[in-house]
C-alpha positions in Angstrom: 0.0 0.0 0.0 1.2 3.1 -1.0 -0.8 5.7 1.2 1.9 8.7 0.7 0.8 8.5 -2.7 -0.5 12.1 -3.1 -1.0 12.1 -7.0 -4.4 11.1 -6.9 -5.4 13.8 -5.0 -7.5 12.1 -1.7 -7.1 13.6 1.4 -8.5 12.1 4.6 -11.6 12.8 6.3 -11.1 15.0 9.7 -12.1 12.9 13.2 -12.1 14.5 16.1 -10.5 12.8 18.8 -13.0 12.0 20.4 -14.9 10.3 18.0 -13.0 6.8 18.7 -14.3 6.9 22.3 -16.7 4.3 22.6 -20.8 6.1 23.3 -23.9 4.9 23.6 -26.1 5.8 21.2 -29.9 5.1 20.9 -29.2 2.4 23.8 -27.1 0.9 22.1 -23.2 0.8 22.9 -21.0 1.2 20.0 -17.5 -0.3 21.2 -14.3 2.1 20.0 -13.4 -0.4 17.8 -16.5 0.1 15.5 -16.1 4.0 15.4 -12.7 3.3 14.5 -13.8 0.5 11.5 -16.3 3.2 10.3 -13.8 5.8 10.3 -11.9 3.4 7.6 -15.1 2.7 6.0 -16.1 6.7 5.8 -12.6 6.8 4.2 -13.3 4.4 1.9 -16.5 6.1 0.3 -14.5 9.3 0.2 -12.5 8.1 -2.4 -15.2 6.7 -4.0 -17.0 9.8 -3.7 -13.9 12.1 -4.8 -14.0 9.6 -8.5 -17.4 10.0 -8.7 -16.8 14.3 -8.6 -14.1 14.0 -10.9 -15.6 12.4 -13.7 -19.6 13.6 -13.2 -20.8 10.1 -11.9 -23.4 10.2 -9.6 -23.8 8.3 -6.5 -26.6 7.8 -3.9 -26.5 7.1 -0.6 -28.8 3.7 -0.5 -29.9 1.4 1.9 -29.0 1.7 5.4 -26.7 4.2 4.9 -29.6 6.7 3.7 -31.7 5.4 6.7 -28.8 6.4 9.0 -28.0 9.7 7.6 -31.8 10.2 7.6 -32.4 9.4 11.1 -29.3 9.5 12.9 -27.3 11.8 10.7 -25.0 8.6 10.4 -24.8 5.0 11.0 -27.4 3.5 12.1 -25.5 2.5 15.7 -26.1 -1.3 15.6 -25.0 -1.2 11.4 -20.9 -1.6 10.5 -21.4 -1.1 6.6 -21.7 1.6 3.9 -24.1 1.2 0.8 -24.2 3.3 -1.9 -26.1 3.1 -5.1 -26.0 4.6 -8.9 -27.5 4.7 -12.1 -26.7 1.4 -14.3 -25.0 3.8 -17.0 -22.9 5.5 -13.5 -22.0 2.1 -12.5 -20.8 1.0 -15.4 -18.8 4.1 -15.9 -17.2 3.9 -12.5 -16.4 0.0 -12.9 -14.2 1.1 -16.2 -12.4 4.6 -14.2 -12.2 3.4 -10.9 -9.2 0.7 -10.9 -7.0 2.9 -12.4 -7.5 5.5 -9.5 -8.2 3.8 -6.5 -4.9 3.3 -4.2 -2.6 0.9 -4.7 -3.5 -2.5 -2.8 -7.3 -1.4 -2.6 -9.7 -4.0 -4.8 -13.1 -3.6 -6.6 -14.6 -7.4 -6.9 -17.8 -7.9 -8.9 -19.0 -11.1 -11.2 -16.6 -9.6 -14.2 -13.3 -10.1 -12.6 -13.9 -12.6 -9.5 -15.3 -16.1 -10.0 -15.8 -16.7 -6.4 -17.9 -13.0 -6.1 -21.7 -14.3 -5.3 -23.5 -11.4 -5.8 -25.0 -9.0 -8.5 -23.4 -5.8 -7.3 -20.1 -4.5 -6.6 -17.4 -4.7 -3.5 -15.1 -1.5 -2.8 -12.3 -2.7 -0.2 -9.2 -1.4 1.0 -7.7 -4.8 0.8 -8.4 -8.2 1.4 -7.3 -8.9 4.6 -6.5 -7.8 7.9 -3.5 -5.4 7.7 -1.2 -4.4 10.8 1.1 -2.4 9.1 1.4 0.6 10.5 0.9 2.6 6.8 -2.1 0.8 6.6 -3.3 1.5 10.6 -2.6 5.4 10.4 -4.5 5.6 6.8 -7.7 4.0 8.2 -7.9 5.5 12.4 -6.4 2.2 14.1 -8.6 -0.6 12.1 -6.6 -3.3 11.3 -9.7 -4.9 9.1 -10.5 -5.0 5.5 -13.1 -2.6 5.1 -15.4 -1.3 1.7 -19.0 -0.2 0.6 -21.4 -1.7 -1.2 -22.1 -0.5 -4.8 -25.4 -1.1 -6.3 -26.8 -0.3 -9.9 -29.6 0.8 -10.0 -32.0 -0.9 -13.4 -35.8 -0.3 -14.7 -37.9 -3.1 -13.6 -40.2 -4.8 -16.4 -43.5 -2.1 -16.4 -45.9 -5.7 -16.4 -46.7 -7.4 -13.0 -46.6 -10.7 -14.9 -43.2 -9.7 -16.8 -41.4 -8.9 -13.3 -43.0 -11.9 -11.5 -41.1 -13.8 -14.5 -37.9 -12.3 -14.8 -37.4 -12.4 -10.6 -38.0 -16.0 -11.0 -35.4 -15.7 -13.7 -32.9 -14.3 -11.2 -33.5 -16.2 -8.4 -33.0 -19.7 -10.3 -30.2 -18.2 -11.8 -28.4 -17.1 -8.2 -29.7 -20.2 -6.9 -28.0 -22.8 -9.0 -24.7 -20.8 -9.0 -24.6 -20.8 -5.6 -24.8 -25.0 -5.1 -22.6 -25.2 -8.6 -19.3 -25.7 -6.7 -21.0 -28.2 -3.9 -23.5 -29.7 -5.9 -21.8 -30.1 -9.8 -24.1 -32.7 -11.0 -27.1 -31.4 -9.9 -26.0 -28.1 -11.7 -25.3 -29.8 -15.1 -28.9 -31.7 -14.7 -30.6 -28.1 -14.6 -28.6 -26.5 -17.4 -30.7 -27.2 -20.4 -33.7 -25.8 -18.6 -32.0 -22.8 -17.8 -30.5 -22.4 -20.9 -34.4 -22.8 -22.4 -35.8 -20.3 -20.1 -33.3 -17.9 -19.9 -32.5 -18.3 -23.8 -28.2 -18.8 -23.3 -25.8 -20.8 -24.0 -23.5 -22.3 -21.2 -20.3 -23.5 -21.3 -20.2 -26.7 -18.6 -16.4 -27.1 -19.4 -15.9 -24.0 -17.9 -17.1 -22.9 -14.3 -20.7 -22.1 -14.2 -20.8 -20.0 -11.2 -19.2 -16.7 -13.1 -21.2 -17.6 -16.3 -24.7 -17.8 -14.4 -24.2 -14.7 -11.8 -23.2 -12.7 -15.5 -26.5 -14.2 -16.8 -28.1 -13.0 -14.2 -26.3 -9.5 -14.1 -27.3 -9.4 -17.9 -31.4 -10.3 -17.0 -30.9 -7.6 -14.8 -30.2 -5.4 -17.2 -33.3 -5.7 -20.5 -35.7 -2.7 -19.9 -33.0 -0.3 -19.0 -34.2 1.0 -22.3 -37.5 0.5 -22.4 -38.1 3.8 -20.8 -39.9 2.6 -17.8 -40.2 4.9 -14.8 -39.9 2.0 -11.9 -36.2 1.4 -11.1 -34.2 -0.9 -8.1 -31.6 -2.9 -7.4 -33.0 -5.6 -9.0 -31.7 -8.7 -7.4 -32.7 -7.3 -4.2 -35.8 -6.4 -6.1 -36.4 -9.9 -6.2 -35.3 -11.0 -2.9 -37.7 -8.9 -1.2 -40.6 -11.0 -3.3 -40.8 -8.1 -6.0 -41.6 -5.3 -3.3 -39.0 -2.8 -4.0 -40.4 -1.1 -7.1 -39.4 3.1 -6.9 -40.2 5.6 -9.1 -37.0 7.1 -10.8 -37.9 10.5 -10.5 -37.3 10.4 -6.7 -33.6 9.6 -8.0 -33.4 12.7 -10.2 -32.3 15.4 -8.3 -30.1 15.4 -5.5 -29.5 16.7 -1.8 -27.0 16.3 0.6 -27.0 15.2 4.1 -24.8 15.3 7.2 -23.2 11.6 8.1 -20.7 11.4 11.1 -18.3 13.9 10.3 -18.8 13.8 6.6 -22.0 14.5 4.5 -22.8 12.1 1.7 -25.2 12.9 -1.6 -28.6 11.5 -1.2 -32.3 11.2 -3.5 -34.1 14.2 -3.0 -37.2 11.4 -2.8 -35.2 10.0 -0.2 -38.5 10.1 2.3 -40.3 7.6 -0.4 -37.8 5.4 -1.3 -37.0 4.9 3.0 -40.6 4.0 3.0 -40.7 1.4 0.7 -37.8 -0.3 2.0 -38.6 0.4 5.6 -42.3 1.4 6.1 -42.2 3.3 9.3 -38.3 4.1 9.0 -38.5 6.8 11.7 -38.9 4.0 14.5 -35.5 2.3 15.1 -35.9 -1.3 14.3 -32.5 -3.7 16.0 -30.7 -6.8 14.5 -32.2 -6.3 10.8 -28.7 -6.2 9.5 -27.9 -9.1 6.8 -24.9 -10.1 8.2 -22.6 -11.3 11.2 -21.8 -7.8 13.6 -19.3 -6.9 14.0 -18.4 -7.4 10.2 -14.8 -8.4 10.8 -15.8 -11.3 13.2 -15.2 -13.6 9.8 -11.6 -11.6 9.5 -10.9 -13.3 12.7 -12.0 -16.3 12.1 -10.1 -16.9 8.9 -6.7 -14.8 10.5 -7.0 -18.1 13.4 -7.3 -20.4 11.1 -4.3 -19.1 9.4 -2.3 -19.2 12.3 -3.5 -22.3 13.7 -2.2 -23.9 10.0 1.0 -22.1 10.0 1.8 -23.9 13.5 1.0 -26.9 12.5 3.1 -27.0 9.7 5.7 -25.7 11.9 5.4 -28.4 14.4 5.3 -31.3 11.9 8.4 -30.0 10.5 
């Protein structure tokens, strides 16, 4: 990692010193340990954020980061990620600038350049895996961990009821059966000509079929982006939430900005309807609807020990 590297022009976010004190907020105790990890995260969007000013590509704060700058004027306490989301023609834009700008060492993994990537949007890390060094400690506030965002495009959903229904089931076969390829091969191959039928492709089964159906499914995703519809989303979460996140594009169009930590981040000016059909009542703090392990870096850990444990092993039997 080179983090002196000032050519690129990103400067680091200001904390005050306090800010790494463990608090309780909304009841709930955040540890210093998370303040510092989204410290390194807010880092992490800033570059994002600084490529997305330089070349005039837009980015939203989505998900539970627009909640939290909503309601908290930050993370939501009991949430340890960032999500942001763009415009299909943005994201695709960014994906072709942004690894030739990003710091050295940092990675951006999606379905077009890692076969073992299982889902359809993109990962913005600062590495990918825990990191001691004191270079890489001072650049993100004491967090030792491999830290990101999540990127989302945003696509126009298929105007029909019956055309959605039918194209969610499309994507959720297709995740599906990549996701049990590597464990369940046979069972894979046996479903190929079907999905080939329905999906109208052509599979290679010499090759792995993990990458091949995620970028099937990435390219589903992607059919009435010109069709001039007005309903957009993520769509593979579209689909995961049984078709209920359908929002209207216009609330996308223009764009407002909003205090987060010690940052502020760019937001939909419809932010207010699109929290509501994600959330419902979003106002009323809702605990432990977070998707994944908290703290994030508890698999880091995991993974670091097992490392460890193998290396003395080896050492041992030597």
């Amino acid at each position: 990692f080179d983090f002196n590297d000032t050519r690129k022009g990103f400067c680091m976010a200001n904390f005050p010193p306090n800010y790494f004190q463990g608090e309780i907020r909304d009841d709930f105790y955040i540890e210093p340990m998370m303040k510092c990890a989204w410290a390194a995260e807010i880092e992490v969007l800033e570059v994002v954020a600084e490529i997305c000013n330089r070349h005039n590509i837009q980015y939203f704060a989505d998900y539970g980061t627009l909640l939290g700058a909503v309601r908290h004027k930050g993370f939501i306490p009991w949430d340890d990620d960032i999500d942001i989301s763009m415009f299909r023609s943005d994201y695709e834009r960014f994906l072709k600038i942004a690894p030739a700008e990003i710091p050295s060492g940092w990675q951006i993994l999606n379905i077009q350049n890692n076969p073992f990537h299982h889902q359809l949007h993109t990962i913005v890390r600062s590495g990918l895996k825990i990191n001691y060094s004191p270079d890489y400690l001072n650049r993100f506030h004491g967090c030792p961990y491999s830290v990101g965002l999540d990127l989302f495009p945003l696509d126009v959903l298929a105007p029909a009821p019956d055309e959605d229904h039918a194209l969610c089931e499309l994507l959720r076969i297709l995740v599906y059966t990549a996701q049990v390829s590597e464990e369940n091969p046979e069972q894979t191959l046996s479903l190929l000509p079907d999905i080939e039928n329905l999906c109208h492709i052509t599979l290679d089964p010499s090759q792995k079929l993990k990458p091949q159906l995620m970028k099937a499914a990435d390219s589903l995703s992607q059919i009435y982006n010109t069709s001039g519809g007005s309903d957009i989303s993520h769509y593979a979460s579209h689909a995961d939430s049984g078709e209920k996140l359908r929002l209207k594009a216009e609330w996308y169009q223009e764009c407002i900005v909003l205090p987060f930590e010690t940052i502020t981040v760019t937001a939909p000016a419809g932010y207010d309807e699109v929290l509501k059909v994600n959330y419902g009542d979003y106002m009323t703090p809702v605990r432990g609807t977070q998707a994944h392990d908290y703290p994030f870096w508890k698999k880091q850990e995991r993974i670091l020990a097992e490392c460890l444990m193998e290396q003395n092993n080896t050492k041992e039997n030597k």
